[in-house]
PyMOL Python script that loads the backbone (N, CA, C, O; Angstrom):
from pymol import cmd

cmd.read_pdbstr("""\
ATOM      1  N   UNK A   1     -98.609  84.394 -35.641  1.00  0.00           N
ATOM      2  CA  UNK A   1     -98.339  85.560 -34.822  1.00  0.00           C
ATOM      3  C   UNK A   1     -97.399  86.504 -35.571  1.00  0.00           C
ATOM      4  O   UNK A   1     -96.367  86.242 -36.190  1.00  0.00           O
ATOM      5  N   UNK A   2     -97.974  87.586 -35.374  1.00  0.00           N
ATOM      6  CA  UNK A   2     -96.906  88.927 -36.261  1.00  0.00           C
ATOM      7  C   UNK A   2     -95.997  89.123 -35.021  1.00  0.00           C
ATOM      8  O   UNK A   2     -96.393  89.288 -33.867  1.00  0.00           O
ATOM      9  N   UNK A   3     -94.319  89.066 -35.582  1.00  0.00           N
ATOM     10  CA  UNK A   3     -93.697  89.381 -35.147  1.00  0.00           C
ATOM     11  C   UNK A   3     -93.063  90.641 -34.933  1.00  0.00           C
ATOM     12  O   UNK A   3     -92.222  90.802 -34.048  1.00  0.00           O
ATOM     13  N   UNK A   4     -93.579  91.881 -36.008  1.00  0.00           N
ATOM     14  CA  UNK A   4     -93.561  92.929 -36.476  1.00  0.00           C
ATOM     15  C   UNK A   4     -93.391  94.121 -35.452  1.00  0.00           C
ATOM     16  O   UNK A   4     -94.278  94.295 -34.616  1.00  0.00           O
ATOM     17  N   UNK A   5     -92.162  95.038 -35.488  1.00  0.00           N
ATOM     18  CA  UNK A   5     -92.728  95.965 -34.608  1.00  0.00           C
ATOM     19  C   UNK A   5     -94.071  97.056 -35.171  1.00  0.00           C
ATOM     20  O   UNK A   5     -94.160  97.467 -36.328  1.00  0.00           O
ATOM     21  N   UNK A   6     -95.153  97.420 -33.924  1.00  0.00           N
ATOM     22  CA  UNK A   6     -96.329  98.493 -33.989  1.00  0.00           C
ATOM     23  C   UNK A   6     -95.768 100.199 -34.621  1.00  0.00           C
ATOM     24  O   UNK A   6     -94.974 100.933 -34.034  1.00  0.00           O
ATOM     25  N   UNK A   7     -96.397 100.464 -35.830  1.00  0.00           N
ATOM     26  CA  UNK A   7     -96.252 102.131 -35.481  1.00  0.00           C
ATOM     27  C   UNK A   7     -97.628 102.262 -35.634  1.00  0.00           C
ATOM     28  O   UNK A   7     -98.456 101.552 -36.203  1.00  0.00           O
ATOM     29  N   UNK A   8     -97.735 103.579 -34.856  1.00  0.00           N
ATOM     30  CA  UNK A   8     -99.244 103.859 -34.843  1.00  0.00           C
ATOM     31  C   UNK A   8     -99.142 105.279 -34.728  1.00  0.00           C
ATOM     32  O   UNK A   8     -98.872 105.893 -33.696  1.00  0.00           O
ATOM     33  N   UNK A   9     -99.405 105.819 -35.994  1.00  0.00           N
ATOM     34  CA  UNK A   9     -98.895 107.785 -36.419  1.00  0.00           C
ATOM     35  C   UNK A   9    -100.077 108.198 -36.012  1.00  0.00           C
ATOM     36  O   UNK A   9    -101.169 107.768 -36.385  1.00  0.00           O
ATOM     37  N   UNK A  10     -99.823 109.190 -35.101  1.00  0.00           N
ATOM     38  CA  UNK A  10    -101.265 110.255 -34.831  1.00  0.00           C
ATOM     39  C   UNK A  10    -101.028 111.442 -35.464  1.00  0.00           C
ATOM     40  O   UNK A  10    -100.169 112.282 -35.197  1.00  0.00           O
ATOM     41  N   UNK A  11    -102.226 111.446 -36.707  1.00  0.00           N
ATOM     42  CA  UNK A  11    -102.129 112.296 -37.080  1.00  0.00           C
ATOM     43  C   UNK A  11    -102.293 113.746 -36.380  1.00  0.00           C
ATOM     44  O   UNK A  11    -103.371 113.986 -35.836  1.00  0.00           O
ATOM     45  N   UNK A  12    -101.307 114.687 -36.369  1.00  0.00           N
ATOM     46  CA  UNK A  12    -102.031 116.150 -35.630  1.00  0.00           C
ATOM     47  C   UNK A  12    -102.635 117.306 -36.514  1.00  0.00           C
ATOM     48  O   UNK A  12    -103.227 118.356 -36.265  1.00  0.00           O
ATOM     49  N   UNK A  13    -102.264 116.717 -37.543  1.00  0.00           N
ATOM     50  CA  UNK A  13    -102.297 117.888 -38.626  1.00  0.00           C
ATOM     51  C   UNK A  13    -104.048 118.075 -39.276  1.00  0.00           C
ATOM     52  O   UNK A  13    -104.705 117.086 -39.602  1.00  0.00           O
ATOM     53  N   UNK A  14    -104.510 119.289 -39.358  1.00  0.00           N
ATOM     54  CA  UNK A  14    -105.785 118.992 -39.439  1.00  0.00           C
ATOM     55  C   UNK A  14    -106.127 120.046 -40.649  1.00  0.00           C
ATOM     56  O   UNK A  14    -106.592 121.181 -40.544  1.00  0.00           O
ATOM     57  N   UNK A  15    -105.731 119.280 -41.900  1.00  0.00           N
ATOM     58  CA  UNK A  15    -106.409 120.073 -43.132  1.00  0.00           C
ATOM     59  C   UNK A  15    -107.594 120.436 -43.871  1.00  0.00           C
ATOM     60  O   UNK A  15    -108.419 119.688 -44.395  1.00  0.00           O
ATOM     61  N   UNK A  16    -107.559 121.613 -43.837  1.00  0.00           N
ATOM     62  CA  UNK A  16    -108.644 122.247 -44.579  1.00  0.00           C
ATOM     63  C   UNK A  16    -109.452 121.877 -45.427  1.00  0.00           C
ATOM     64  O   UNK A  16    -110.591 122.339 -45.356  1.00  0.00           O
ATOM     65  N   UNK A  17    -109.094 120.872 -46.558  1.00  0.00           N
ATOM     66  CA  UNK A  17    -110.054 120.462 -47.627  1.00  0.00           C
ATOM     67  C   UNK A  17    -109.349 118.981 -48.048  1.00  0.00           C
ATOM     68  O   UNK A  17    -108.194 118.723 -47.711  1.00  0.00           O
ATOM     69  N   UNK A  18    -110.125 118.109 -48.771  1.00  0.00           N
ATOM     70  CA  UNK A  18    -109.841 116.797 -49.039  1.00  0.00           C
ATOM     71  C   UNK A  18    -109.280 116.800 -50.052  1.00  0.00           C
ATOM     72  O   UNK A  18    -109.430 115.721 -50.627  1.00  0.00           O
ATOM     73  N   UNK A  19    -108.355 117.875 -50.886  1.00  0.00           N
ATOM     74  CA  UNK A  19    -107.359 117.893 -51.717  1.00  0.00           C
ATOM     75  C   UNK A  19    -106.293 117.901 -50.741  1.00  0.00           C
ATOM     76  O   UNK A  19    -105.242 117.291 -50.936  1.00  0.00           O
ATOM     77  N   UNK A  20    -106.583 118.726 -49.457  1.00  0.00           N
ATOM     78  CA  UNK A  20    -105.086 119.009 -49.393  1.00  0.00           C
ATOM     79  C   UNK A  20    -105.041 117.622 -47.913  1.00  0.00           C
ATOM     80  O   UNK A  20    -104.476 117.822 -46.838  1.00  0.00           O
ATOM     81  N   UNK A  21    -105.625 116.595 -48.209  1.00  0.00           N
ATOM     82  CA  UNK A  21    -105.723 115.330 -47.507  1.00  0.00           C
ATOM     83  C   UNK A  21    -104.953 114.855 -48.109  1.00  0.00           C
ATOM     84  O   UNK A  21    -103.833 114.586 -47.675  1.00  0.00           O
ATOM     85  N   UNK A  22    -105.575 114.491 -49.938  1.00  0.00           N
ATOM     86  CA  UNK A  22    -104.816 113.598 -50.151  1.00  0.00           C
ATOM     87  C   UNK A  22    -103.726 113.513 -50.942  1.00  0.00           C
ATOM     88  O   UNK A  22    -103.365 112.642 -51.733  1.00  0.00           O
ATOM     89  N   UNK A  23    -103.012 115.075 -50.446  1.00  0.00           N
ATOM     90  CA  UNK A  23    -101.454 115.383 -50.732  1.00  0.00           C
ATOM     91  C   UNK A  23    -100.933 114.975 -50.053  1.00  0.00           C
ATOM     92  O   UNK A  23    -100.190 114.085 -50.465  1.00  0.00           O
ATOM     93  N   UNK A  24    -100.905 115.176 -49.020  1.00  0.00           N
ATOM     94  CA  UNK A  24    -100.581 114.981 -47.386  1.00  0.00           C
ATOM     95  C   UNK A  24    -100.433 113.210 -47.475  1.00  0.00           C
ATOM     96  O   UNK A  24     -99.408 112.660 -47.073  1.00  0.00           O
ATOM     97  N   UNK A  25    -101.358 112.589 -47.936  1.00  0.00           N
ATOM     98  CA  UNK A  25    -102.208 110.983 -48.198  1.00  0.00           C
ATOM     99  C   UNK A  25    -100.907 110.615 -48.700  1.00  0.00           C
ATOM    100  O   UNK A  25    -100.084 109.941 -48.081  1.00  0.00           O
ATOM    101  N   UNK A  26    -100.760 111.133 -49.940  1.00  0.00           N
ATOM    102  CA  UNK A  26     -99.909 110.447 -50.941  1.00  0.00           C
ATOM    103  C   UNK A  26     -98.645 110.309 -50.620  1.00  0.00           C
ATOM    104  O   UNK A  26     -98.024 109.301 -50.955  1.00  0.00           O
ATOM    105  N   UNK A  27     -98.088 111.302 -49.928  1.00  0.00           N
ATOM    106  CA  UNK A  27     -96.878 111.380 -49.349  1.00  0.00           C
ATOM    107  C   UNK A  27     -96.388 110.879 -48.034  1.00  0.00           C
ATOM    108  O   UNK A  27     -95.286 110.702 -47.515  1.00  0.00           O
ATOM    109  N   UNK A  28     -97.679 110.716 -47.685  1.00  0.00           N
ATOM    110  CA  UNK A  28     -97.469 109.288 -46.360  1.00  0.00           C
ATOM    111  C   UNK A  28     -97.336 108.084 -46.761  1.00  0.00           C
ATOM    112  O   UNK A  28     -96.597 107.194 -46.342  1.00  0.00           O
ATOM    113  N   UNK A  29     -98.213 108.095 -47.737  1.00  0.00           N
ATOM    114  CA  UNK A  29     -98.172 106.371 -48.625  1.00  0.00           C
ATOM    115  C   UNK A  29     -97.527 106.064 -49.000  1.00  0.00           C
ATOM    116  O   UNK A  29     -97.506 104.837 -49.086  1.00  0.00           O
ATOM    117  N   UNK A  30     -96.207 106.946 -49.672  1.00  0.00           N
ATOM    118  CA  UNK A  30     -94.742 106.573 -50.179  1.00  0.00           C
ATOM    119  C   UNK A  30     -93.833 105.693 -49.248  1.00  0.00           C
ATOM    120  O   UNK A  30     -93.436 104.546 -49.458  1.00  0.00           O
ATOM    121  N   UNK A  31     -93.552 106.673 -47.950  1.00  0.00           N
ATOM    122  CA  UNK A  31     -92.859 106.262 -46.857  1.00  0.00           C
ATOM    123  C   UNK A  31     -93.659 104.602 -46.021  1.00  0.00           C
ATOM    124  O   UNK A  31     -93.036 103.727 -45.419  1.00  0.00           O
ATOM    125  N   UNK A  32     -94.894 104.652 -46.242  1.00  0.00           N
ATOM    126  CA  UNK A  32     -94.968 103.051 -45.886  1.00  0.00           C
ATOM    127  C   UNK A  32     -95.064 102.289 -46.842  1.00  0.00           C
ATOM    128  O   UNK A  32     -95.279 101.153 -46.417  1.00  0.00           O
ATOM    129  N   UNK A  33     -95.023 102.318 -47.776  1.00  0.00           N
ATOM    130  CA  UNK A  33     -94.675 101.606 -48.646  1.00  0.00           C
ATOM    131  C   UNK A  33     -93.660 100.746 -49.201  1.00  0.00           C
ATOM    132  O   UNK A  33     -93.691  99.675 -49.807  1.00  0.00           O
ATOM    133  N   UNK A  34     -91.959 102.212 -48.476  1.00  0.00           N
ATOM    134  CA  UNK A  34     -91.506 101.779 -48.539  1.00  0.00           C
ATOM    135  C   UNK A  34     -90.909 100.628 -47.472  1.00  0.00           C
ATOM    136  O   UNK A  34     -89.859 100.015 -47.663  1.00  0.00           O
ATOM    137  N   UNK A  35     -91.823 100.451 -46.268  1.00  0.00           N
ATOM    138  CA  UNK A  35     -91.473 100.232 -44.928  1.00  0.00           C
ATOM    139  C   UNK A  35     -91.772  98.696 -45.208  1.00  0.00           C
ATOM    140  O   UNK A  35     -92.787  98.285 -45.771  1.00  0.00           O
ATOM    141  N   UNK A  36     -90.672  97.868 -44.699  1.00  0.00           N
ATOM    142  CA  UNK A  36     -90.783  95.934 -44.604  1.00  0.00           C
ATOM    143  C   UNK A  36     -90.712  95.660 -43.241  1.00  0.00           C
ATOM    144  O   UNK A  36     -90.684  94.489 -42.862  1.00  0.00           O
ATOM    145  N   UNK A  37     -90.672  96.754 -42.318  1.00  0.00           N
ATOM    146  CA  UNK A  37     -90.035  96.040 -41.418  1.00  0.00           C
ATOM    147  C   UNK A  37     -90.987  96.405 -39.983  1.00  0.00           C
ATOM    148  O   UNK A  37     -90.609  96.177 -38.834  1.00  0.00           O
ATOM    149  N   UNK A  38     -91.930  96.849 -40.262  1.00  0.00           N
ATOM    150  CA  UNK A  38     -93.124  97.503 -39.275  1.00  0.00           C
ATOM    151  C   UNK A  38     -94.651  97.334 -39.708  1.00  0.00           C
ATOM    152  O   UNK A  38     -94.910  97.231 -40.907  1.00  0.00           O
ATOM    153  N   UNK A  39     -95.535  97.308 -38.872  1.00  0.00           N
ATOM    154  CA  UNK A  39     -96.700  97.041 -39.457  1.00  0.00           C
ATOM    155  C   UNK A  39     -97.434  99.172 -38.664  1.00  0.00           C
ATOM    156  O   UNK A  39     -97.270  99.622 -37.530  1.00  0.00           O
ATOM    157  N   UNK A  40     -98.080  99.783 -39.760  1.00  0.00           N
ATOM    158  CA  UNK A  40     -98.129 100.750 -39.634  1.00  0.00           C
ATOM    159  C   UNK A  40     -99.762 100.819 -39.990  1.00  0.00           C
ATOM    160  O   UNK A  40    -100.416 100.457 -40.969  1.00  0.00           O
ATOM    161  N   UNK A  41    -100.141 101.535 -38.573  1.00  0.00           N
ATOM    162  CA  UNK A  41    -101.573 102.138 -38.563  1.00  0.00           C
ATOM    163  C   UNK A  41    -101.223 103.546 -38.437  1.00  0.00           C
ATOM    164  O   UNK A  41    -100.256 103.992 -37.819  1.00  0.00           O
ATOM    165  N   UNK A  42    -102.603 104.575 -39.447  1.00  0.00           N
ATOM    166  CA  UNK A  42    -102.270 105.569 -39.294  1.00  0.00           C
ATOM    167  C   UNK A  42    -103.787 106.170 -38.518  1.00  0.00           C
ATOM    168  O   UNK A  42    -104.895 105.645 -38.631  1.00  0.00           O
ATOM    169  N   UNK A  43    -103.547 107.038 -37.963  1.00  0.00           N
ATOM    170  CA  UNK A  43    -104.830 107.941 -36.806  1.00  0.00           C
ATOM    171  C   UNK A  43    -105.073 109.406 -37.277  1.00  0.00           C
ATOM    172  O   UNK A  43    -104.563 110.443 -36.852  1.00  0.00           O
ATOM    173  N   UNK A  44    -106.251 109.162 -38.555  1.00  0.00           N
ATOM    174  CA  UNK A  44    -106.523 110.645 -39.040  1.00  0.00           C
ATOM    175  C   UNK A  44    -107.324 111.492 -37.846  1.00  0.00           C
ATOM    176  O   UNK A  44    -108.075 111.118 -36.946  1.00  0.00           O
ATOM    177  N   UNK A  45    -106.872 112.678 -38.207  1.00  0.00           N
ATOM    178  CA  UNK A  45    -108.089 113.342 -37.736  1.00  0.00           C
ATOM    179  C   UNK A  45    -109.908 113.179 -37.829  1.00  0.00           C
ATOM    180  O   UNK A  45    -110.307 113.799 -38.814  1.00  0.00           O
ATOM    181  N   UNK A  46    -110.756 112.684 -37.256  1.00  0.00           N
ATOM    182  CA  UNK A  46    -111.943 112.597 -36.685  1.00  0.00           C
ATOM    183  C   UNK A  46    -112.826 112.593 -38.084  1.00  0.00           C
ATOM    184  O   UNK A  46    -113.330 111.652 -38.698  1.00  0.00           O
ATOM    185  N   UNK A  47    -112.811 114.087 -38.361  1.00  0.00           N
ATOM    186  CA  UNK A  47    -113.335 114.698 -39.372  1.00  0.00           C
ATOM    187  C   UNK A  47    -113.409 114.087 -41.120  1.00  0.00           C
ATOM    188  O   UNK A  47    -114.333 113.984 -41.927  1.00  0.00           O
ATOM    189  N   UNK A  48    -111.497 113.679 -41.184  1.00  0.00           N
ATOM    190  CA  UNK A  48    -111.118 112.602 -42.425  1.00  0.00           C
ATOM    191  C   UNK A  48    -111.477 111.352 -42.659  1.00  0.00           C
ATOM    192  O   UNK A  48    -111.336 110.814 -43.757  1.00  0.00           O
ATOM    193  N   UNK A  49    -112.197 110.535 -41.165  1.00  0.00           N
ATOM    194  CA  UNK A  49    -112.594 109.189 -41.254  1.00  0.00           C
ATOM    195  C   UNK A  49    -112.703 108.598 -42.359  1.00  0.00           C
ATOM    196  O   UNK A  49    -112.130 107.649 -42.895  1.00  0.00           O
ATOM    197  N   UNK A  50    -113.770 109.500 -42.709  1.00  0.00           N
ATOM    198  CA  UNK A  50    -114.596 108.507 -43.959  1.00  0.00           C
ATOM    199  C   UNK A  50    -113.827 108.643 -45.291  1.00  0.00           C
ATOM    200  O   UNK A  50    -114.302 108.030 -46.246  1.00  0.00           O
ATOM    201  N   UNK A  51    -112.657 109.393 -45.491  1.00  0.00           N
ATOM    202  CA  UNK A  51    -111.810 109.575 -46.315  1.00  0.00           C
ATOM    203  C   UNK A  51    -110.776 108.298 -46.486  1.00  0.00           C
ATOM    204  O   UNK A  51    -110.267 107.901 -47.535  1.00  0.00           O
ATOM    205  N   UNK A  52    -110.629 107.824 -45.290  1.00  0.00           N
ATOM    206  CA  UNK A  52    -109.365 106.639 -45.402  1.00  0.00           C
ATOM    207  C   UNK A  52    -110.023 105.370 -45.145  1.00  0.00           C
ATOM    208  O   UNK A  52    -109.514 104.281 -45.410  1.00  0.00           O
ATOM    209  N   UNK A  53    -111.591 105.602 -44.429  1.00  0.00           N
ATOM    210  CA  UNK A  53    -112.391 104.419 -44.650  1.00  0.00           C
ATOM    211  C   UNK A  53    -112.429 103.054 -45.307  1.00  0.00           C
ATOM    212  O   UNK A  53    -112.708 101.916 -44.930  1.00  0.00           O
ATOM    213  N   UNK A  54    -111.887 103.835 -46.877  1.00  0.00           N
ATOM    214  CA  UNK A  54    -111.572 102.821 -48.004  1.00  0.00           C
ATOM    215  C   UNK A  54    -110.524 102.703 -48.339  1.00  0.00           C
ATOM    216  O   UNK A  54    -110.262 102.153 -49.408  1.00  0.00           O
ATOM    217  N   UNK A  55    -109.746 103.108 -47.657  1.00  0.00           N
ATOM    218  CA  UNK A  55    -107.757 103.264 -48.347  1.00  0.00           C
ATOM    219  C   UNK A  55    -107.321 103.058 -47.182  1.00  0.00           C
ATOM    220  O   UNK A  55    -106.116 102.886 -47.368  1.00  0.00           O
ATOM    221  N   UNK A  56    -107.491 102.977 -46.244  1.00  0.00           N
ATOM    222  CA  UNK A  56    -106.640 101.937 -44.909  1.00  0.00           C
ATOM    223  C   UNK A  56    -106.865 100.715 -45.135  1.00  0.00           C
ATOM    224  O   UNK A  56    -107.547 100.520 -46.140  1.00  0.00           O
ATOM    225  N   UNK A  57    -106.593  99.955 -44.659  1.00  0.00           N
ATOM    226  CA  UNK A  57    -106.649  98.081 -44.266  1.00  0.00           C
ATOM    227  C   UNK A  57    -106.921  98.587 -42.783  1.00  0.00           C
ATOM    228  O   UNK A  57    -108.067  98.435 -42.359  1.00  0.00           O
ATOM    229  N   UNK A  58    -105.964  99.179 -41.950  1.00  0.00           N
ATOM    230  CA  UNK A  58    -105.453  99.470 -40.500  1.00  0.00           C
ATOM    231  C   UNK A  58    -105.404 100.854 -40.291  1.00  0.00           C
ATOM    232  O   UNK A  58    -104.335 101.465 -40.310  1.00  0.00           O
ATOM    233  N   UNK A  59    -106.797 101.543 -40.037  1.00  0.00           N
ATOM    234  CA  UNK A  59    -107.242 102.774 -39.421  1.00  0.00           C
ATOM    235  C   UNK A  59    -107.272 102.780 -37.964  1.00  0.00           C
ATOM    236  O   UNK A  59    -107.658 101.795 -37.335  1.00  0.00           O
ATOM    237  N   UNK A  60    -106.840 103.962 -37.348  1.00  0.00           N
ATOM    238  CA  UNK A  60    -107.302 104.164 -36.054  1.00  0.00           C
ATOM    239  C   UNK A  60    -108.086 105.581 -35.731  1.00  0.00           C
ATOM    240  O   UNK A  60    -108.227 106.442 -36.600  1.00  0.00           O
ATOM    241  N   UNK A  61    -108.574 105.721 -34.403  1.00  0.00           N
ATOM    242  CA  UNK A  61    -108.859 106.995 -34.853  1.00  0.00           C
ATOM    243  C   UNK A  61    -108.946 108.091 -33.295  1.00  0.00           C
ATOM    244  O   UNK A  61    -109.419 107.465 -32.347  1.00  0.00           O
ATOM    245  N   UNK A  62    -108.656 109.202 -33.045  1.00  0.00           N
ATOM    246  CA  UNK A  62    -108.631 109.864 -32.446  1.00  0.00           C
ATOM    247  C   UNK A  62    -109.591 111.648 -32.366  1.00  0.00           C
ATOM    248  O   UNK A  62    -109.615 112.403 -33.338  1.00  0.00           O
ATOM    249  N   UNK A  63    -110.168 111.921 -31.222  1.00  0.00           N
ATOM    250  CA  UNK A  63    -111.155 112.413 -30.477  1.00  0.00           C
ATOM    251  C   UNK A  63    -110.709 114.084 -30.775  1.00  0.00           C
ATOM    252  O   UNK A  63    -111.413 114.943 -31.307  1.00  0.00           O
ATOM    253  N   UNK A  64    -109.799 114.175 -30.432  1.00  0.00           N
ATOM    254  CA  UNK A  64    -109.334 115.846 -30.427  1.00  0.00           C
ATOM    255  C   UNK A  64    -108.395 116.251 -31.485  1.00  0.00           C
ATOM    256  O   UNK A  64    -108.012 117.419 -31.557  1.00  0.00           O
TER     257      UNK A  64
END
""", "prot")
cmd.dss("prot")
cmd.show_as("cartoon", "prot")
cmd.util.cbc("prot")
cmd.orient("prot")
């Protein structure tokens, strides 16, 4: 059993092109990276799915 506290980031931010994803990407990936102490799902926008498809473990995903 994970004892871990949940974050679960909704993404709101809804960028224009899949460069400026995976700026946005990279600089999220720092901050959990550096994180030991949470287990962290992130909730792209709809549209990015298939972008984090392969670079999440723990995707979620949201409608609007």
């Amino acid at each position: 059993m994970n004892n871990k506290p949940l974050i679960i980031a909704n993404w709101k931010m809804n960028p224009s092109s899949q460069k400026e994803v995976k700026r946005l990407w990279d600089s999220i990936k720092e901050g959990i990276k550096k994180n030991k102490e949470a287990e962290i799902i992130v909730c792209p926008p709809f549209i990015w799915l298939s972008f984090f498809s392969g670079v999440l473990e723990k995707l979620g995903a949201q409608d609007c």
